[in-house]
C-alpha positions in Angstrom: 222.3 73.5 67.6 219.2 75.4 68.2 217.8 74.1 64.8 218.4 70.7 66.2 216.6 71.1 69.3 213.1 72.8 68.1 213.2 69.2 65.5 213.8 66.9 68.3 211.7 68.9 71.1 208.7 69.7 68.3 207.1 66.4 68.4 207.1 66.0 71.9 205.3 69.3 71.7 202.9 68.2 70.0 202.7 64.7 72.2 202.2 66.5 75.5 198.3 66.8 75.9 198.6 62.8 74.9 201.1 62.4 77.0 199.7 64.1 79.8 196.4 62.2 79.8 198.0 59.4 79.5 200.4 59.7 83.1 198.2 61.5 84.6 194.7 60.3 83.8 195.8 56.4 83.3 199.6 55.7 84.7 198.3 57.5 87.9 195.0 56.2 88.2 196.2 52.6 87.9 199.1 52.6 90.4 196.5 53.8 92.8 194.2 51.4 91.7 196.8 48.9 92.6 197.5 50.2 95.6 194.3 50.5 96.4 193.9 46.7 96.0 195.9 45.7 99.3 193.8 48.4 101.4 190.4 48.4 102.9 189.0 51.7 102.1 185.6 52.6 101.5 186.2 56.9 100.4 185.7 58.0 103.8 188.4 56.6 106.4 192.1 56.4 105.2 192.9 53.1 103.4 193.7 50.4 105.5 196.9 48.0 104.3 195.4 44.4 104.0 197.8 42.4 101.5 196.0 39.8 99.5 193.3 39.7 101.4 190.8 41.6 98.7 192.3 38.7 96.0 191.8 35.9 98.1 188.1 37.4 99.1 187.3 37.5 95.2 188.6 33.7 94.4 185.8 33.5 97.4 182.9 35.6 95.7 180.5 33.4 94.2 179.5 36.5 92.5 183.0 37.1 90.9 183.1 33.8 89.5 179.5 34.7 87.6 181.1 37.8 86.5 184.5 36.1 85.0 181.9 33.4 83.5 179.8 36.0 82.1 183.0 38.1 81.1 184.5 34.6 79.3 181.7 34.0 77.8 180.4 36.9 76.7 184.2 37.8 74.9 184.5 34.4 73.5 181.4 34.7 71.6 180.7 38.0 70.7 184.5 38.3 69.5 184.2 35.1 66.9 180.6 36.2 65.5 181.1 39.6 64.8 184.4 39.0 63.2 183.0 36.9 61.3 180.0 38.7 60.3 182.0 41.9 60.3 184.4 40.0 57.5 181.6 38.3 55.7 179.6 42.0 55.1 182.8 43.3 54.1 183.3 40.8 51.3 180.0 41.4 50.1 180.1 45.4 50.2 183.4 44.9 48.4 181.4 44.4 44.9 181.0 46.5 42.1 177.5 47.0 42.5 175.3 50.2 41.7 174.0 51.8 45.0 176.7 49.8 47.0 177.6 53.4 48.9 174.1 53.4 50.1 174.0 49.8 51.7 177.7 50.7 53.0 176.3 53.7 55.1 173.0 51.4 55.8 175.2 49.0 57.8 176.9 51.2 59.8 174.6 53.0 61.4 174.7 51.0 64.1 177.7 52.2 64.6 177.3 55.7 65.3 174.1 55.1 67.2 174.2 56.2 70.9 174.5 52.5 72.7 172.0 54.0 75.2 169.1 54.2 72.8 170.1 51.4 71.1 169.9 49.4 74.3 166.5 51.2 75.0 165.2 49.9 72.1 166.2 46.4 72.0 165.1 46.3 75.4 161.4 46.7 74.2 162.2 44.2 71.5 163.0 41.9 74.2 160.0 42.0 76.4 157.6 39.0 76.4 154.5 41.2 74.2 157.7 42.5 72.2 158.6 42.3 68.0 161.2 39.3 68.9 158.5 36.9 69.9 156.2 38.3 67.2 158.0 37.5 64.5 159.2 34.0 65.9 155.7 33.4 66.3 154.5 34.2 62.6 158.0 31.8 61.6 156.2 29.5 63.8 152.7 29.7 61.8 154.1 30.1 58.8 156.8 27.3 58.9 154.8 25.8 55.9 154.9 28.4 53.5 158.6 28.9 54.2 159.0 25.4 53.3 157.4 25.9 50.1 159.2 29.1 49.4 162.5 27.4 49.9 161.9 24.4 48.5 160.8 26.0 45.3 163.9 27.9 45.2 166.0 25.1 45.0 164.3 23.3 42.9 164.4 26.6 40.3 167.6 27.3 41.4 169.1 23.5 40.2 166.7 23.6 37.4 168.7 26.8 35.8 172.1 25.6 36.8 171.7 22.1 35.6 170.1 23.5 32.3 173.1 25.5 31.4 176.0 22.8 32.3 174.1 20.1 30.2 175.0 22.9 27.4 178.6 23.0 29.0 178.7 26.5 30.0 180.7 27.3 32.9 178.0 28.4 35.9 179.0 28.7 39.5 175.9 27.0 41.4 175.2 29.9 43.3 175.2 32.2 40.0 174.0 35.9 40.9 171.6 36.2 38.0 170.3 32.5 38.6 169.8 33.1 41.8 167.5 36.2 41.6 165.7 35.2 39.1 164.4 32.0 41.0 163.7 34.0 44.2 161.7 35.5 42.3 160.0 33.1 40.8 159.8 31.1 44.0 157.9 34.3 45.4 155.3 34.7 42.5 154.5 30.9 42.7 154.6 31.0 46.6 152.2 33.8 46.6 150.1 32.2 43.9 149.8 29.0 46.1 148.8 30.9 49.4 146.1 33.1 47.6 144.2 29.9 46.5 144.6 28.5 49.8 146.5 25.8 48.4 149.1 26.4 51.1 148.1 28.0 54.5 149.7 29.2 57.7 148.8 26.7 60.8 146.3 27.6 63.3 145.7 26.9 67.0 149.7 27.1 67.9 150.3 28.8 70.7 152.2 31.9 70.3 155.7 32.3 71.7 156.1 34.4 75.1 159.7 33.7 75.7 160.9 35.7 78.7 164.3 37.3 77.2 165.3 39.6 80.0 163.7 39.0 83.6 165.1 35.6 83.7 167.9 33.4 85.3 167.3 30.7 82.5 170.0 29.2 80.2 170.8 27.2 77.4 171.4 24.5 76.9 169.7 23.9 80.1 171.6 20.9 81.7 174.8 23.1 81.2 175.3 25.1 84.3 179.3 25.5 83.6 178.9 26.7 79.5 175.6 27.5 79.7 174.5 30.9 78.4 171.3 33.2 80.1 169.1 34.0 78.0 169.8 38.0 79.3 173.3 37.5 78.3 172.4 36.3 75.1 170.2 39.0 74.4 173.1 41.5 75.3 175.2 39.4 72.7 173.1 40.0 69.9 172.8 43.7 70.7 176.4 44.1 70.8 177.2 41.8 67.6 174.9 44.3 65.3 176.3 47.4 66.5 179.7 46.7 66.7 180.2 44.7 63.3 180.0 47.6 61.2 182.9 49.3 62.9 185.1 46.4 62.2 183.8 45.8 58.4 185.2 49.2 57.6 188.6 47.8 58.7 188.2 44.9 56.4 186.6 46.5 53.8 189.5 49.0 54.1 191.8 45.7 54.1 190.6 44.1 51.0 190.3 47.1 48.9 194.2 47.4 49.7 195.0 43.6 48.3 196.9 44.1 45.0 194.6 43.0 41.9 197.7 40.9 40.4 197.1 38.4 42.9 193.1 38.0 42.0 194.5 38.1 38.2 197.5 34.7 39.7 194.8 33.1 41.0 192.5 32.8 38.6 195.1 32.1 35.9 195.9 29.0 38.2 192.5 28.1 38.1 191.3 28.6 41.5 187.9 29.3 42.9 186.0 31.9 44.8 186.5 29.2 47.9 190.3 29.1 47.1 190.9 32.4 46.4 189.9 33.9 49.4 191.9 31.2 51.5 194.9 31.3 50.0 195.0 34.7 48.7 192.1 36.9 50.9 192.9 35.3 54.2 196.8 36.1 54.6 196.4 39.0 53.5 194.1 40.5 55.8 196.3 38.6 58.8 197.0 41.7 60.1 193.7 43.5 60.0 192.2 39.6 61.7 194.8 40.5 64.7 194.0 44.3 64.9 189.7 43.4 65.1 190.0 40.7 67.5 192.0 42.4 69.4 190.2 45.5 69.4 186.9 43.2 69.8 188.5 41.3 72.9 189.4 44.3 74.8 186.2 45.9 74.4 184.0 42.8 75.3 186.0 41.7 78.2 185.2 45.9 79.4 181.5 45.8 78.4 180.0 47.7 81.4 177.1 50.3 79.3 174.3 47.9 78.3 174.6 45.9 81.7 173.7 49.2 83.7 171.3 50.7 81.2 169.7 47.4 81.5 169.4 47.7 85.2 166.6 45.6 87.0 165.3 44.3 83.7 167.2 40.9 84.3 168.7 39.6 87.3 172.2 40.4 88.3 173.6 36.9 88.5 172.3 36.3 84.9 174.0 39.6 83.4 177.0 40.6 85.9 180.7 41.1 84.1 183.9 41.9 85.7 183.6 45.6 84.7 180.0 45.7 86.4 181.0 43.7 89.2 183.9 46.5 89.4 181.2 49.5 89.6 178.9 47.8 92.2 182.1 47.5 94.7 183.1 50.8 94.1 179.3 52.3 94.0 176.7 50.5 96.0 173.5 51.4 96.2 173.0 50.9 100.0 176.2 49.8 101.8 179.5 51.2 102.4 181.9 51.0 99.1 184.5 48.4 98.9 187.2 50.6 96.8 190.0 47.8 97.6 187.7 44.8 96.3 186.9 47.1 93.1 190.3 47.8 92.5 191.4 44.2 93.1 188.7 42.7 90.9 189.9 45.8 88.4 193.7 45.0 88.6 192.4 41.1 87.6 190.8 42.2 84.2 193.5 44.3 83.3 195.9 41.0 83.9 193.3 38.7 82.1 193.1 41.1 79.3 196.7 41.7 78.7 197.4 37.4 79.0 194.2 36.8 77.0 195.9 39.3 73.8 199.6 38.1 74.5 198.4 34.5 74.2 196.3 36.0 70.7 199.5 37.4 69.2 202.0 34.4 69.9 199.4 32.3 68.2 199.3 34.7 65.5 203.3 35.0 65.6 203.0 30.9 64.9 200.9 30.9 62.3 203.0 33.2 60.2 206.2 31.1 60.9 204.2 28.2 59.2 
């Protein structure tokens, strides 16, 4: 009986730090968050019991609804194009080239870069004198010679592919070995063709001074409801390249895992690279899809580090989320803090993150009945 006890006590043993952090530090923190939420209280005088007065103040806030916006938005997108990315890098990494270890590590040092510096830095990028506009105004100058340089890699690119199915071998279009060699070539006869002046950048065009961060501009313009700011959307990019690595290790991990038999099916069958990874990629990594975006929704709809780091670079309105909009209730810089609109605006993310994963997993329940 004694024996039986230490094996059934044992791993609650070893639980109980996890456990405790998790009653203590987040089961106890959020009932008084929602108590919180029916009180006035600002730290100093004893909470006040108001009812749903803090949540009928936020459905008020004009602010708020920026923040949700901003929040929606900003989850929406960033979720779908570093999935995708994240997916599309892991495919790639997935080959069986030399030095692939090296590019592996390459990517994800994003990753384990403090987000801090990382936002420092693309901050600089950003500014109107920074490397952002620099380079889109060289793309701008040089649109011509990128025109050549592309154009002449198609044309190499056909000429190859073409060549070897009039001799009916079996090419993909997009053949590695084809490929390289007429970037190459498009390259040497590019080059050749600026150096005699043949082809030239274009002068007198005004370089590009877009204002990335201290602006309440958007785009598309004439779209105040979908519209994304241009700060936002600077914020997006930063976020997509540092957190796309961390998910291509799950899918790398993922497709590394898929049995070779079913590659070996497929291409019995006939099936192409297209096909393959539809019908025999795609379900396989269902569950490592489900486990990404999910990870990537509840992360994005919480993104509170690069708005503060980013301070009075860009307006509020044009940058606020539901997690910052959270932190200025509960902090203010010069007015008494509103702890029971804080927690009510906090108890509303948690809600609209747990709905916005419930309604992700029946859909993902659905698509495996089909």
């Amino acid at each position: 009986m004694r024996r039986s006890i230490k094996e059934k006590t044992a791993p609650y043993v070893l639980l109980s730090p996890y456990l405790f952090m998790l009653f203590v530090f987040f089961g106890y923190a959020f009932l008084r968050c929602f108590y919180f939420s029916f009180t006035e209280y600002d730290l100093f005088a004893p909470p006040q019991w108001v009812g749903f007065k803090n949540y009928l103040n936020l459905i008020q806030d004009f602010q708020f609804g920026l923040a949700l916006k901003n929040s929606l938005q900003f989850a929406v997108i960033v979720t779908t194009l570093q999935t995708v990315l994240a997916l599309l890098l892991a495919v790639i990494l997935n080959q069986k080239i030399k030095g692939i270890r090296f590019f592996r590590a390459l990517y994800y040092m994003p990753s384990i870069t403090s987000s801090a510096v990382v936002t420092l830095i693309f901050m600089w990028l950003f500014q109107k004198k920074g490397l952002v506009n620099y380079l889109l105004t060289s793309l701008k100058n040089g649109y011509r010679i990128i025109a050549v340089f592309f154009g002449l890699l198609l044309m190499f690119q056909a000429f190859l592919v073409i060549g070897e199915k009039l001799k009916k071998r079996p090419v993909s279009c997009f053949e590695p070995s084809y490929l390289f060699l007429a970037v190459v070539l498009s390259f040497m006869v590019t080059f050749f063709l600026v150096k005699t002046g043949i082809v030239t950048m274009v002068e007198g065009l005004p370089p590009v001074e877009t204002v990335w961060l201290n602006t309440k501009k958007i785009w598309p313009r004439n779209h105040r409801l979908f519209g994304i700011s241009y700060p936002l959307g600077s914020i997006m990019l930063l976020n997509i390249w540092t957190t796309a690595p961390t998910f291509m290790l799950l899918y790398l991990a993922g497709l590394q895992d898929i049995p070779k038999e079913l590659y070996e099916a497929a291409a019995v069958d006939g099936a192409t690279k297209i096909k393959t990874f539809w019908y025999v990629v795609r379900p396989q990594l269902r569950n490592i899809t489900f486990l990404v975006v999910t990870m990537g929704l509840i992360s994005t709809l919480q993104m509170f580090d690069q708005v503060a780091i980013i301070g009075d670079q860009a307006p509020l309105d044009a940058v606020i989320t539901l997690a910052y909009y959270v932190y200025i209730n509960a902090f203010p810089s010069s007015v008494s803090p509103k702890i029971g609109m804080a927690s009510a605006a906090a108890v509303f993310l948690g809600l609209l993150t747990l709905i916005i994963v419930l309604i992700q997993r029946i859909v993902v329940n659905a698509g495996e009945g089909d």
